[in-house]
Every structure is written in structure tokens, then in C-alpha cells.
C-alpha positions as CSV (number, residue, x, y, z in Angstrom):
1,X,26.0,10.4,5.1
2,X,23.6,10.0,2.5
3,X,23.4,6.7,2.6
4,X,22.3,7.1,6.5
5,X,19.6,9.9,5.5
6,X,17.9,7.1,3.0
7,X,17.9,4.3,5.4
8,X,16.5,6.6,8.0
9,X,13.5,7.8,5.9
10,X,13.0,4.6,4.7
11,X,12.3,3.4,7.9
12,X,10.5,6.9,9.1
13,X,7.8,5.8,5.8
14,X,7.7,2.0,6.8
15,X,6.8,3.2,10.5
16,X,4.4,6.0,9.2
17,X,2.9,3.3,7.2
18,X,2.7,0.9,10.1
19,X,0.9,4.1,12.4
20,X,-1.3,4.3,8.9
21,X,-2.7,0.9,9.3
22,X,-3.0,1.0,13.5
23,X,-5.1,4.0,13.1
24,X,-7.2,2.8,10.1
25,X,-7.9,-0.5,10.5
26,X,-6.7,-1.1,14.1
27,X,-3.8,-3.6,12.7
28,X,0.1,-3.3,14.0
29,X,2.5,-5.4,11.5
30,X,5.0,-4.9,13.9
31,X,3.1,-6.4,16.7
32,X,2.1,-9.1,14.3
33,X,5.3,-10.1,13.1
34,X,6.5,-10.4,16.9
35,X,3.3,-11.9,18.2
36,X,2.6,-8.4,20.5
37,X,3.6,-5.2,20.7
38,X,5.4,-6.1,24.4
39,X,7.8,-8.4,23.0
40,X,11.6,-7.5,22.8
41,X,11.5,-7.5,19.3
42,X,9.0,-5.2,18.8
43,X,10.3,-2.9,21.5
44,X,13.4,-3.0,19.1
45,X,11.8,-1.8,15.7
46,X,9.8,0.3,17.9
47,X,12.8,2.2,19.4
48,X,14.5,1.9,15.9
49,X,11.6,4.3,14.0
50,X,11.7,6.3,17.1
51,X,15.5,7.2,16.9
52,X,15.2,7.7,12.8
53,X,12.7,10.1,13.8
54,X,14.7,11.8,16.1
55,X,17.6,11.8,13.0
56,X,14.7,13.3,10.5
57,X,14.7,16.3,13.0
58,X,18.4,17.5,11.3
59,X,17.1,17.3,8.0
60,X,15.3,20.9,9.2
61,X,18.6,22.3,9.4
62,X,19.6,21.0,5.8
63,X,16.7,22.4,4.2
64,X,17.4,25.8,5.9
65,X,20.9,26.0,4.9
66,X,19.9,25.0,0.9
67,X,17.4,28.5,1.4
């Protein structure tokens, strides 16, 4: 299970650094590594950070319990 909280806040940072640089500087690596952000494969790494998102959301309950 902790193996599964790392990966998911790893990718939680590489997406919050991704939403970083599209709010900054107006530039999407994602959409530039899958030449747009329409593209299957950006849909994919798109939905990915979304659902490690979602996952982040039980780490509330973790912290709570360790209080």
C-alpha cells in the first residue's frame, strides 16, 4: 500500500507541475509530448492524474486517524 501512495503522489506533483507551467507560461508537456491535448494519449495521462487525485483524497483519513 505504500508503494501505491508514492506512485500516486508522484504523479499528483508531476501533474501539479504540469498545471504550474499551463498557468505560468501557457505551456502543456502533456499536450506537447502527444502533439494536443485531444489526443488519446493525452486523454490517458490526463485521466491518470485525475484518478491519483481522487486516491490523494484518502490520505485525509490517514492523517486524521495518526491525530
Amino acid at each position: 500500500m505504500k508503494t501505491l501512495n508514492i506512485i500516486g503522489l508522484i504523479i499528483l506533483i508531476i501533474g501539479g507541475l504540469n498545471w504550474l507551467l499551463v498557468g505560468l507560461f501557457e505551456y502543456d508537456v502533456v499536450s506537447e509530448i502527444f502533439d494536443g491535448s485531444d489526443t488519446v494519449g493525452a486523454k490517458i495521462v490526463y485521466i491518470i492524474v485525475g484518478l491519483s487525485a481522487l486516491y490523494a483524497l484518502s490520505f485525509f483519513t490517514k492523517i486524521s486517524a495518526e491525530d
